[in-house]
C-alpha positions as CSV (number, residue, x, y, z in Angstrom):
1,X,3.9,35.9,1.0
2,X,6.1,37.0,-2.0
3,X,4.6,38.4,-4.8
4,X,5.2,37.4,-8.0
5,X,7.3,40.3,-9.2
6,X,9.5,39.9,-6.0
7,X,10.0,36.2,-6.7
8,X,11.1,37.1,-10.2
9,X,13.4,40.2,-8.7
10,X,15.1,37.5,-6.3
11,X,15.5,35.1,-8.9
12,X,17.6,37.7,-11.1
13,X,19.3,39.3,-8.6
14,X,21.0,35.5,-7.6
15,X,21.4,34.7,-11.4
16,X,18.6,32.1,-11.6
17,X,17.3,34.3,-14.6
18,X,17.9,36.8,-17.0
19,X,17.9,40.3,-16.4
20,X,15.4,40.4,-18.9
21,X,12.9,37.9,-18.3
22,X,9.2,38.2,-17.9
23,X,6.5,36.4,-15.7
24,X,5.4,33.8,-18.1
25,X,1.9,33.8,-18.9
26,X,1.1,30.0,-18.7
27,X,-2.1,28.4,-19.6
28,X,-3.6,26.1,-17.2
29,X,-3.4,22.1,-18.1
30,X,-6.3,20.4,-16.8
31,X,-5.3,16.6,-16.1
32,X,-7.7,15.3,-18.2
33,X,-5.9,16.7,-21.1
34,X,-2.3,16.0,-19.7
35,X,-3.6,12.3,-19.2
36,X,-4.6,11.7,-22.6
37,X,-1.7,13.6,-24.1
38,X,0.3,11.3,-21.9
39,X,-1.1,8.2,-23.0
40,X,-1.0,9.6,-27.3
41,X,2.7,10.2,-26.7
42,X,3.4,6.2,-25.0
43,X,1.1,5.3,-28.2
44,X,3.2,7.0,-30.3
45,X,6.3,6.2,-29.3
46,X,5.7,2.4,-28.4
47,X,5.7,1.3,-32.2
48,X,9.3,3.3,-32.5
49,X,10.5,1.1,-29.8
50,X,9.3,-2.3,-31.3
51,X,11.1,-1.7,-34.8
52,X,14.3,-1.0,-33.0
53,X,13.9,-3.8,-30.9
54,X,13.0,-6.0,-34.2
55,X,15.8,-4.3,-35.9
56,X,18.7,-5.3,-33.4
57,X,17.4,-8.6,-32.1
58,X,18.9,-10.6,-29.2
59,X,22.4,-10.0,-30.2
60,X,21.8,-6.2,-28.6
61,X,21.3,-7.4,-25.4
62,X,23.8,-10.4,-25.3
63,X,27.2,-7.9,-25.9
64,X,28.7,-5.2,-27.4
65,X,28.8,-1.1,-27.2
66,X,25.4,-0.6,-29.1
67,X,23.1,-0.6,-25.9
68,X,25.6,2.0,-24.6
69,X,25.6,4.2,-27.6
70,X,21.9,4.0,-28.1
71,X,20.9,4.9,-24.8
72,X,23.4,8.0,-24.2
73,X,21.8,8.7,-27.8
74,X,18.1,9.1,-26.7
75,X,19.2,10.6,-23.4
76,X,20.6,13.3,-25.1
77,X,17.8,14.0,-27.7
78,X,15.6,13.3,-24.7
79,X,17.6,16.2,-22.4
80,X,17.6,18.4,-25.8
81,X,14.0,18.5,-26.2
82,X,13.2,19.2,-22.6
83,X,15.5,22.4,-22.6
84,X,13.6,23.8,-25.0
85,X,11.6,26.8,-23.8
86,X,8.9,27.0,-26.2
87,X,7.8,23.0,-25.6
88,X,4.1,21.5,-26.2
89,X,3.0,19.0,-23.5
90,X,2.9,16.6,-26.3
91,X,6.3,16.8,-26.7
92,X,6.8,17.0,-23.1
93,X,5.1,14.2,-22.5
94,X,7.1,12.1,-25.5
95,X,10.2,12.4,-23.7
96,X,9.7,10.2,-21.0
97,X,9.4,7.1,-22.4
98,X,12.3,7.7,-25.0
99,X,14.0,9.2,-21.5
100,X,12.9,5.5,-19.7
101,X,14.1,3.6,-23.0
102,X,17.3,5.7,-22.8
103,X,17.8,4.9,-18.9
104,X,16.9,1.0,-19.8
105,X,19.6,0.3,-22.6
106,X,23.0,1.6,-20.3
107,X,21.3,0.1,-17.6
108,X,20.8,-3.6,-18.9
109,X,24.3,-3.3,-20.4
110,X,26.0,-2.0,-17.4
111,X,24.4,-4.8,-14.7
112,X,25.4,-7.3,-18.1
113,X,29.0,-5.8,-17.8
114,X,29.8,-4.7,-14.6
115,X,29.1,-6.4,-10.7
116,X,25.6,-5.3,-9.3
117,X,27.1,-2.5,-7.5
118,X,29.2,-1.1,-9.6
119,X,26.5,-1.0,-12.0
120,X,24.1,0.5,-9.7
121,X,26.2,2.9,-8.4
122,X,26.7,3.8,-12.2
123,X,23.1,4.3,-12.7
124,X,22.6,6.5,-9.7
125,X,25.4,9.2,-11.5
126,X,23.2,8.9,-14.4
127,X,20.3,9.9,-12.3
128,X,22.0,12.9,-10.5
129,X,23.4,13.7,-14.2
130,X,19.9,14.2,-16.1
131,X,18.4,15.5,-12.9
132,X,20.5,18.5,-13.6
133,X,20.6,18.8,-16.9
134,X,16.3,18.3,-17.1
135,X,14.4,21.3,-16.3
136,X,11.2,20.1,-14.8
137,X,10.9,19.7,-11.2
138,X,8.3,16.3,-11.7
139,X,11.2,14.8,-14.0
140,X,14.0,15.6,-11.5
141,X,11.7,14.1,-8.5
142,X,11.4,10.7,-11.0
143,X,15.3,11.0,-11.3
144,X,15.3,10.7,-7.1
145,X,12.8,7.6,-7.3
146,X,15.0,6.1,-9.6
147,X,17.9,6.8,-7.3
148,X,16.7,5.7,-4.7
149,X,15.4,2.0,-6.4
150,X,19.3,2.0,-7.6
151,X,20.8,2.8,-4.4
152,X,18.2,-0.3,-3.2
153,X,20.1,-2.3,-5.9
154,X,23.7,-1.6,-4.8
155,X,22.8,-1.7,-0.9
156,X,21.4,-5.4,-1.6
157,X,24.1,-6.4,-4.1
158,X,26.7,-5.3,-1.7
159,X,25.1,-7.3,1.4
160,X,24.8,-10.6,0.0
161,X,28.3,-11.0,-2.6
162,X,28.0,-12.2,-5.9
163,X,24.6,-13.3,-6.6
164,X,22.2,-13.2,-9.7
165,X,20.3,-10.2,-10.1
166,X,16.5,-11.6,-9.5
167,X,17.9,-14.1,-7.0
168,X,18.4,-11.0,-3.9
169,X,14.8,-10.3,-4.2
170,X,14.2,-14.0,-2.5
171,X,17.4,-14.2,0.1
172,X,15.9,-15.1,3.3
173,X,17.9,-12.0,4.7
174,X,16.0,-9.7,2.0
175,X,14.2,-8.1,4.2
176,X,16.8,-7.0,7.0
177,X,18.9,-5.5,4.4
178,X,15.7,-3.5,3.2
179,X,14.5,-2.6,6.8
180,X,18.4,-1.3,6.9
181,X,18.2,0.5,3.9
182,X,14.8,2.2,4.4
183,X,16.3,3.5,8.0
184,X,19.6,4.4,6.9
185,X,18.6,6.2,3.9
186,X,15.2,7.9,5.9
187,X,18.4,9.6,8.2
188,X,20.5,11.1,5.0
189,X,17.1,12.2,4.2
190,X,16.4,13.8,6.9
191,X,20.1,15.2,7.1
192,X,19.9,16.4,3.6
193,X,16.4,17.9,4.4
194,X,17.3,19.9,7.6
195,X,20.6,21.2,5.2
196,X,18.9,22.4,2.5
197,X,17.5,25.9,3.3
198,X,21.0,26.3,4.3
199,X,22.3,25.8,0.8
200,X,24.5,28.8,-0.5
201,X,23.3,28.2,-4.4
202,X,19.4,28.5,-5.4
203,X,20.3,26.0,-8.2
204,X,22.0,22.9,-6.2
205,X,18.9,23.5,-3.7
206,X,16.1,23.6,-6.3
207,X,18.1,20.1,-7.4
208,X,18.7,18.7,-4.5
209,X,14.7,19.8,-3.3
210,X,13.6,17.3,-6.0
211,X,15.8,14.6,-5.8
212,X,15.0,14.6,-2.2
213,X,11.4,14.6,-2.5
214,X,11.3,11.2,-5.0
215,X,13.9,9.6,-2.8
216,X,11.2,10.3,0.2
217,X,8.4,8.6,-2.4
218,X,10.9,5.9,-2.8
219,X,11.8,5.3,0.9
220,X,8.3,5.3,2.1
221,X,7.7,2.5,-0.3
222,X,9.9,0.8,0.8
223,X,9.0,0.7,4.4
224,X,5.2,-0.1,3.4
225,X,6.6,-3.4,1.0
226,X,9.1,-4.5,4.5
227,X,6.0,-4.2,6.8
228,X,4.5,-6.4,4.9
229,X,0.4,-7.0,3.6
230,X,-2.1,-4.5,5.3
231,X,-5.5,-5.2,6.7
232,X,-7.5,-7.7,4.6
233,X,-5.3,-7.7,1.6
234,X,-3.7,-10.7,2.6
235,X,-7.1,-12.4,1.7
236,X,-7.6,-10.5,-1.3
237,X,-4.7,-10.3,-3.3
238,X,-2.5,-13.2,-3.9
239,X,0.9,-13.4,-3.1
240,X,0.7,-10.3,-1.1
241,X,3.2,-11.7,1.7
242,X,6.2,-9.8,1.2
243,X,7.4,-8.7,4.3
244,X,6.1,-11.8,6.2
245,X,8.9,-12.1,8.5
246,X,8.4,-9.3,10.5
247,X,4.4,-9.8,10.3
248,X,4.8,-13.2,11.8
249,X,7.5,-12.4,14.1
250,X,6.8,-12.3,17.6
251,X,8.4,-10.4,20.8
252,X,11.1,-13.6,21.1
253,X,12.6,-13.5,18.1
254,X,12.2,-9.7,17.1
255,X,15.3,-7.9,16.9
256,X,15.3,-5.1,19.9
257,X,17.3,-2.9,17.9
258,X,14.1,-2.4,15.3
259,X,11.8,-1.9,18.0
260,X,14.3,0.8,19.5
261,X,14.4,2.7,16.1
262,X,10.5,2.4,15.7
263,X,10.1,3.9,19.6
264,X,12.7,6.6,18.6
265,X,11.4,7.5,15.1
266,X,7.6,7.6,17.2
267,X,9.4,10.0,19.7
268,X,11.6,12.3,17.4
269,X,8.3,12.7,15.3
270,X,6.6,14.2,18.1
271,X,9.5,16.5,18.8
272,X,9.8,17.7,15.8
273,X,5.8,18.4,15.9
274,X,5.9,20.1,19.0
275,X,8.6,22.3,18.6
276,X,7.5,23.5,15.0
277,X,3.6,23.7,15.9
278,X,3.5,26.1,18.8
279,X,-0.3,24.9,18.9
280,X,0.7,22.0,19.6
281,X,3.1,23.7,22.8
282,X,-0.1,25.6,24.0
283,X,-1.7,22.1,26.0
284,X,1.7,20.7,26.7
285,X,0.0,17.7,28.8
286,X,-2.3,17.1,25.8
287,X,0.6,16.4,23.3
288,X,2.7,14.4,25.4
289,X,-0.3,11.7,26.0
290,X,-0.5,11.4,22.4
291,X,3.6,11.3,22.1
292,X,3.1,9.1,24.4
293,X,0.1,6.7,22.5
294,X,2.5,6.8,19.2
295,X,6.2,5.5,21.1
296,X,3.4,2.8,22.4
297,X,2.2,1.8,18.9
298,X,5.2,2.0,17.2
299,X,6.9,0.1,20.0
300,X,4.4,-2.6,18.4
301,X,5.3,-2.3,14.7
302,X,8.9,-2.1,13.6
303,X,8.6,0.2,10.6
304,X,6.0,3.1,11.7
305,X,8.2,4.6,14.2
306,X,10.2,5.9,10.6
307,X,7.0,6.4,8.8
308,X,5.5,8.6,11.1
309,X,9.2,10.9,12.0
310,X,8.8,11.1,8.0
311,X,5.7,12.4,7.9
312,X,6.3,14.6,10.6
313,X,8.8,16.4,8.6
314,X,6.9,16.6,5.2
315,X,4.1,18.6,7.5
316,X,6.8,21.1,9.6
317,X,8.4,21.8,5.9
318,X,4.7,22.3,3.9
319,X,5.3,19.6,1.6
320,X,1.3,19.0,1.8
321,X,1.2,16.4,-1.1
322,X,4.4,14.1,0.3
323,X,2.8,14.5,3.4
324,X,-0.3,12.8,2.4
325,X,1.6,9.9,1.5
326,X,3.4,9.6,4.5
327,X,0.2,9.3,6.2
328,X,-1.2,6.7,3.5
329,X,1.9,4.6,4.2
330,X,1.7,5.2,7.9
331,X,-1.8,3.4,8.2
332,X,-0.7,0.9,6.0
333,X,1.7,-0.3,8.3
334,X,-0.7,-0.2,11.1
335,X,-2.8,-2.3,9.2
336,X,-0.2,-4.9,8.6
337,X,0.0,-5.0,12.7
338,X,-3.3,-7.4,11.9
339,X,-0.8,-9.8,10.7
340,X,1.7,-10.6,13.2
341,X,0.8,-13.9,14.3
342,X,2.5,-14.1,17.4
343,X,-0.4,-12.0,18.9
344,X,-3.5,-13.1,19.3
345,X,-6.2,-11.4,17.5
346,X,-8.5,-10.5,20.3
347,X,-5.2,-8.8,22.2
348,X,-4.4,-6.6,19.0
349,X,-7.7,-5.8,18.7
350,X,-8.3,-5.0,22.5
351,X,-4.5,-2.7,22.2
352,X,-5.9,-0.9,19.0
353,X,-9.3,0.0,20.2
354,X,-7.4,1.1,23.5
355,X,-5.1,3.5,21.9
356,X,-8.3,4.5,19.5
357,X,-10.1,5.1,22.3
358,X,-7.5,7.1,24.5
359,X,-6.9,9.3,21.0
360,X,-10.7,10.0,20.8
361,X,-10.7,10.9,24.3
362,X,-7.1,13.5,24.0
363,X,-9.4,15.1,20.9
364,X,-12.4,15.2,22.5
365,X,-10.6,17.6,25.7
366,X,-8.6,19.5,22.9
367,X,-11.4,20.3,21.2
368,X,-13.8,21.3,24.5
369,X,-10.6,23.8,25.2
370,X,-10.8,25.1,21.8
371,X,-14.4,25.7,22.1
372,X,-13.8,27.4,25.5
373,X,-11.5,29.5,24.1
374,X,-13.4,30.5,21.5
375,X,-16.7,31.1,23.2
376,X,-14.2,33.5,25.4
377,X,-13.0,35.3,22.4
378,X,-16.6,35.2,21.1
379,X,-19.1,35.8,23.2
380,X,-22.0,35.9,21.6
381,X,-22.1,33.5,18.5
382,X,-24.5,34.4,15.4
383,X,-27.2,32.1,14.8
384,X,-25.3,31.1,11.1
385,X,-22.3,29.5,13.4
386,X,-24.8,27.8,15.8
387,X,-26.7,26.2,13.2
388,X,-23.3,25.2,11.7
389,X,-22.2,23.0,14.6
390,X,-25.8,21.9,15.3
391,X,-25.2,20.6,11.9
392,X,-22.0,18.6,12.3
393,X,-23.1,17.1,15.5
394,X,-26.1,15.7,13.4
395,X,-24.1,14.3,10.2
396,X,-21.8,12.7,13.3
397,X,-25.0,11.0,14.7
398,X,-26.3,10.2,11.4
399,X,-23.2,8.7,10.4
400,X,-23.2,6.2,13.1
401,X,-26.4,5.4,13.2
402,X,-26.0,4.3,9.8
403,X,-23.1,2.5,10.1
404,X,-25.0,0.6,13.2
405,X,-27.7,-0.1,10.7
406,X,-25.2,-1.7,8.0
407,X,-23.5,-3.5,10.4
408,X,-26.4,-4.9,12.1
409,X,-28.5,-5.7,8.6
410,X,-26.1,-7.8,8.1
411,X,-26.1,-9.5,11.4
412,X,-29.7,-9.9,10.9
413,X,-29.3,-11.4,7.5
414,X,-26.9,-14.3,8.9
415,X,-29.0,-14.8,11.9
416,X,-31.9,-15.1,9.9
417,X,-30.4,-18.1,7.6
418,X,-28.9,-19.4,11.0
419,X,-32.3,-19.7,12.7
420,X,-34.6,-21.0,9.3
421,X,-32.3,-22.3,7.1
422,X,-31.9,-26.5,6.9
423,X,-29.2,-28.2,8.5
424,X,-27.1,-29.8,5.5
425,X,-23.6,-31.4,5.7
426,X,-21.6,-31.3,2.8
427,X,-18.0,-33.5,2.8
428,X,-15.2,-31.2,2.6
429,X,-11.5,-31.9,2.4
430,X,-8.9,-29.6,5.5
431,X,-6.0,-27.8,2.7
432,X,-4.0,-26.2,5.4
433,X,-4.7,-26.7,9.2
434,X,-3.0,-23.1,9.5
435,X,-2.3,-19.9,7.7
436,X,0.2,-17.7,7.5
437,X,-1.9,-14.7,6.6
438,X,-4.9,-15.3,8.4
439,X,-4.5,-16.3,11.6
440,X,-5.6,-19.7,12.6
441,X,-8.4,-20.9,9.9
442,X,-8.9,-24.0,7.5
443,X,-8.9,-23.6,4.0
444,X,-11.7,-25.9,2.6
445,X,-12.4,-27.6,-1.0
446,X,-15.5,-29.1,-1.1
447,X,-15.9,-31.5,-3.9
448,X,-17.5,-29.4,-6.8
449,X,-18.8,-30.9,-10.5
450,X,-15.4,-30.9,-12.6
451,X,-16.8,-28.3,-14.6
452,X,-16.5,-26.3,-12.0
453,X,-13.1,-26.6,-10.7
454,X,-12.1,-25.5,-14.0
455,X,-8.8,-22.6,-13.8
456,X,-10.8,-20.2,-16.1
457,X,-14.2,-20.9,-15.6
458,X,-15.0,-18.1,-13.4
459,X,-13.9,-15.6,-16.2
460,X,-16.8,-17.8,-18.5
461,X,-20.5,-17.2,-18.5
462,X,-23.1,-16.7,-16.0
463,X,-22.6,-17.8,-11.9
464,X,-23.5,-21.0,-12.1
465,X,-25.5,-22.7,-9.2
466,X,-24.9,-26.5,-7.5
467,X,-27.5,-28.5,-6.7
468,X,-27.4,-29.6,-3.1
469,X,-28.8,-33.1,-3.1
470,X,-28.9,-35.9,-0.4
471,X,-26.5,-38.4,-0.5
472,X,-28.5,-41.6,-0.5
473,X,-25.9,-43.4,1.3
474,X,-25.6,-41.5,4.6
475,X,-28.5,-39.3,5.4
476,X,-28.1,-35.8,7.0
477,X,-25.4,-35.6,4.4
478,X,-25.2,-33.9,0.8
479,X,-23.3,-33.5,-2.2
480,X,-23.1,-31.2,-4.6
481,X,-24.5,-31.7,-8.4
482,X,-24.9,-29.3,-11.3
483,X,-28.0,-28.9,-12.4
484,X,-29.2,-30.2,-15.8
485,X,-31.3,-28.3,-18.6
486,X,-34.8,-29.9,-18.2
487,X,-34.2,-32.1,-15.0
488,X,-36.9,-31.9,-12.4
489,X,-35.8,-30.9,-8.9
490,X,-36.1,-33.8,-6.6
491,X,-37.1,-33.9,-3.1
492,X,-35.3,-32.0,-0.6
493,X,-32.9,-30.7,-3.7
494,X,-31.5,-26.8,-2.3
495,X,-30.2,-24.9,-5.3
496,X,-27.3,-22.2,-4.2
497,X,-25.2,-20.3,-6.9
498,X,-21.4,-20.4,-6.6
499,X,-18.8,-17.9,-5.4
500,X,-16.3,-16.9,-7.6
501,X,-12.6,-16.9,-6.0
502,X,-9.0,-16.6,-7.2
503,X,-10.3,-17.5,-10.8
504,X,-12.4,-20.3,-9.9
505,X,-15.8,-20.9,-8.2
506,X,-16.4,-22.1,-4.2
507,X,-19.1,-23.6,-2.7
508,X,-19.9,-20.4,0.1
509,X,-16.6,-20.2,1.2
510,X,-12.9,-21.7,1.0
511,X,-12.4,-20.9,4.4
512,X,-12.8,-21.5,8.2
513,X,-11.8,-19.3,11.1
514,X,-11.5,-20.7,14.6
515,X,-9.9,-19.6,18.2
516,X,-6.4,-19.4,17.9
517,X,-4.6,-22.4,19.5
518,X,-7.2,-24.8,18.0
519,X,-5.9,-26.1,15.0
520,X,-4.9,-29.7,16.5
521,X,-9.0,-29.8,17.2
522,X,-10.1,-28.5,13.9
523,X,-7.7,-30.9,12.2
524,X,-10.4,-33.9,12.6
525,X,-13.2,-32.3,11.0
526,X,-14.4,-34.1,7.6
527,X,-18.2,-32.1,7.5
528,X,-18.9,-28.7,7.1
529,X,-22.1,-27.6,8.6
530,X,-23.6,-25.2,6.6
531,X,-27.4,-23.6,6.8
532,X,-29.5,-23.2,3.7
533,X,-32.6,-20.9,2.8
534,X,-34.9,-22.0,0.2
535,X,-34.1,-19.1,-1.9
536,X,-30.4,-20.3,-1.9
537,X,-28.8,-18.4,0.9
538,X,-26.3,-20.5,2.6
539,X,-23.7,-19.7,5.2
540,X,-21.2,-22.3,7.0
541,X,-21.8,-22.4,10.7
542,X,-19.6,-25.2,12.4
543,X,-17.4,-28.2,11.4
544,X,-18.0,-31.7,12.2
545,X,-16.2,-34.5,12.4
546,X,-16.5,-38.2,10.8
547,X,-19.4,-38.9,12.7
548,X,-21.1,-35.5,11.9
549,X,-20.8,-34.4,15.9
550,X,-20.1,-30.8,15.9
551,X,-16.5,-29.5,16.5
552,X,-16.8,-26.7,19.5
């Protein structure tokens, strides 16, 4: 490894520096001060922003040269400020949002002025331009992210003609044009990355180093938005569906040419492992069952194959942070496997737990040959490494055991109010037969008080509670009350507190999951069959139909 004093001789001898400059002596920034310097700066600038804004009015964005003039204006204080050596973090950190104000007003004026691809082709110059002229490697790795959302812009504007701007995002085509894009641009990546140790000039390749690296944060993005919602957030967050034509499409209509790419991204990946990881060369038989475990998934899931070939080449090249990401983004995209539809859940789940279990079992030998090898090297272990390992096969057993004792608390918990709580029927009202995001399941409403039902009640008060109360006019059936200050409970009265959800409250749950295949079945159910505790524990156990006989 270079020393620092070589480093600085290398960097003069190719002109980088000065012949007379020094190590610097930099003081260390701990993050918690460079946060809160960050957010002073965005406070101090914000109310600087607002007067101009108030100052110009709408006739600044509507037409004219003033945008254009502004924004080369705070671009250049911006680039001014940033080239000075002797620069506080404050002031540091005050340049980027006069620099993101300065990006915003030719930008606006130029996709007001100009087609979208001309102006976005505009705006990725602009990047390249203050990429060079800003000294900071974090700022010139924003500059790639922002070159990489406006080469986005231009590849999408240039696909689908003359449309408004916002309107592209919603094309049905949107998301083979970004699928397209994110593959495309992952191979000029990958070009550019295999070219630049081979760069004559130190200065183009500390540029081009990171531009490249927030264009790989930008494309990786944009391969986990086209795959689409992960595992459980489609539940979770709201209109978290983006991507849902390749999550719902099945092996009829997807196209062959994605699930190609994905195989050969899967295979170039491990490649590019093997031959730059000699470990990796030492059990030859060993890597090509897991090569051959990842061509299999990605086979499966049309944007990991790129994913993991990206990740691959963050690792080989030391880019330990990128690299991380890569392998964020790469299980989110497994995890959106969960949502193509065209599978049924119990054959993903039985393919998963396959290839989990074939991975365990390629570990498992690779590490009994380690230990052989070791115990070869090392004959006679000390007592200290003994008791280390005895250690870590202990905190493994621990740690399953007590996942097995979550898991199956919980299991005793719902069997419990299965086997003692009271059978109660409660009307309910089938929203949508079947989901998009969750596999086959039926949304229920139940009818709740009307001060429950409420848009913003859930963000008011306490969790209220429902009185579950038979209905005097069909017995075995109930209906749901809120209780009043005072009242006395009645006979045969359950009180169960509410759930919030989506900014409201649910009685339990919204939702039903059956067998996939079932929906025409679960389509005549009017009852939900629920078990109740005394204490108020309730869990939904079956549907029923108008004549309260059980749906199976």
């Amino acid at each position: 490894m270079s020393t620092p004093s070589q480093l600085m001789r290398r960097a003069v001898d190719q002109g980088l520096l000065p012949p007379d400059a020094q190590w610097p002596a930099e003081a260390a920034r701990p993050w918690p001060v460079l946060l809160l310097t960050a957010l002073g700066a965005w406070l101090a600038v914000l109310p600087l922003l607002i007067v101009v804004g108030l100052a110009f009015g709408e006739a600044l964005l509507r037409e004219g040269l003033a945008l254009y003039v502004l924004g080369l204006g705070l671009l250049a204080v911006s680039v001014l400020v940033l080239r000075q050596r002797a620069m506080g973090p404050f002031f540091e950190q005050l340049c980027l949002p006069v620099m993101a104000l300065g990006l915003c007003c030719p930008g606006w004026a130029l996709f007001r002025d100009a087609s979208m691809v001309t102006a976005a082709l505009a705006m990725c110059v602009v990047s390249v331009a203050l990429a060079g002229l800003v000294p900071l490697h974090w700022l010139r790795a924003l500059m790639g992210l922002t070159l990489g959302l406006f080469l986005l812009v231009a590849t999408i504007g240039g696909s689908n003609g003359d449309k408004a701007f916002w309107d592209l995002f919603w094309l049905p085509r949107m998301h083979s044009t970004w699928w397209l894009y994110a593959h495309a641009g992952m191979a000029v990546w990958l070009a550019l990355l295999y070219l630049l140790p081979r760069l004559p000039g130190a200065r183009i390749g500390s540029l081009l180093t990171a531009l490249a690296d927030g264009w790989c944060v930008q494309l990786l993005m944009t391969l986990v938005l086209v795959s689409g919602a992960t595992f459980m957030l489609g539940g979770m967050v709201p209109g978290s569906d983006i991507g849902q034509d390749f999550a719902t499409a099945g092996p009829g209509t997807v196209d062959r040419l994605r699930t190609v790419v994905s195989a050969l991204g899967a295979v170039g990946a491990a490649v590019l492992l093997g031959r730059c990881w000699p470990a990796l060369r030492q059990s030859p038989v060993l890597g090509l069952g897991v090569a051959l475990l990842l061509v299999l998934l990605c086979a499966f899931v049309p944007t990991l194959g790129a994913a993991c070939l990206c990740t691959a080449a963050l690792a080989v090249t030391r880019r330990w942070r990128l690299a991380g990401l890569g392998c964020a983004a790469s299980l989110w995209i497994v995890g959106s496997f969960y949502y193509q539809l065209a599978w049924p859940l119990a054959d993903k789940a039985l393919l998963l737990v396959a290839i989990g279990a074939a991975l365990g079992a390629l570990a498992w030998v690779a590490s009994r040959k380690a230990s052989a090898a070791h115990a070869s090297d090392a004959p006679d272990p000390s007592a200290a490494g003994r008791a280390k390992k005895n250690w870590q096969r202990a905190g493994i057993v621990l740690t399953g055991v007590a996942a097995l004792m979550v898991a199956n608390g919980a299991i005793y918990d719902k069997e419990n109010v299965i086997r003692h709580g009271q059978p109660v029927f409660v009307r309910l009202a089938p929203v949508d037969p079947r989901s998009l995001m969750q596999g086959d399941y039926m949304r229920l409403d139940f009818a709740l008080p009307d001060a429950c039902c409420r848009e913003d009640s859930a963000d008011r008060g306490p969790r209220p509670t429902v009185l579950v109360r038979p209905d005097p006019a069909r017995p075995s059936t109930y209906t749901l009350h809120l209780p009043s200050a005072g009242e006395a409970r009645r006979a045969g009265e359950l009180e169960v507190p509410l759930s919030a959800k989506d900014g409201g409250w649910v009685f339990v749950t919204d939702a039903w999951f059956f067998k996939e295949g079932d929906a025409q079945k679960f389509s005549h159910a009017r009852y939900g069959e629920f078990r109740i505790l005394p204490n108020g524990a309730a869990l939904l156990v079956g549907m029923a139909d108008a004549q309260l006989q059980p749906i199976r």
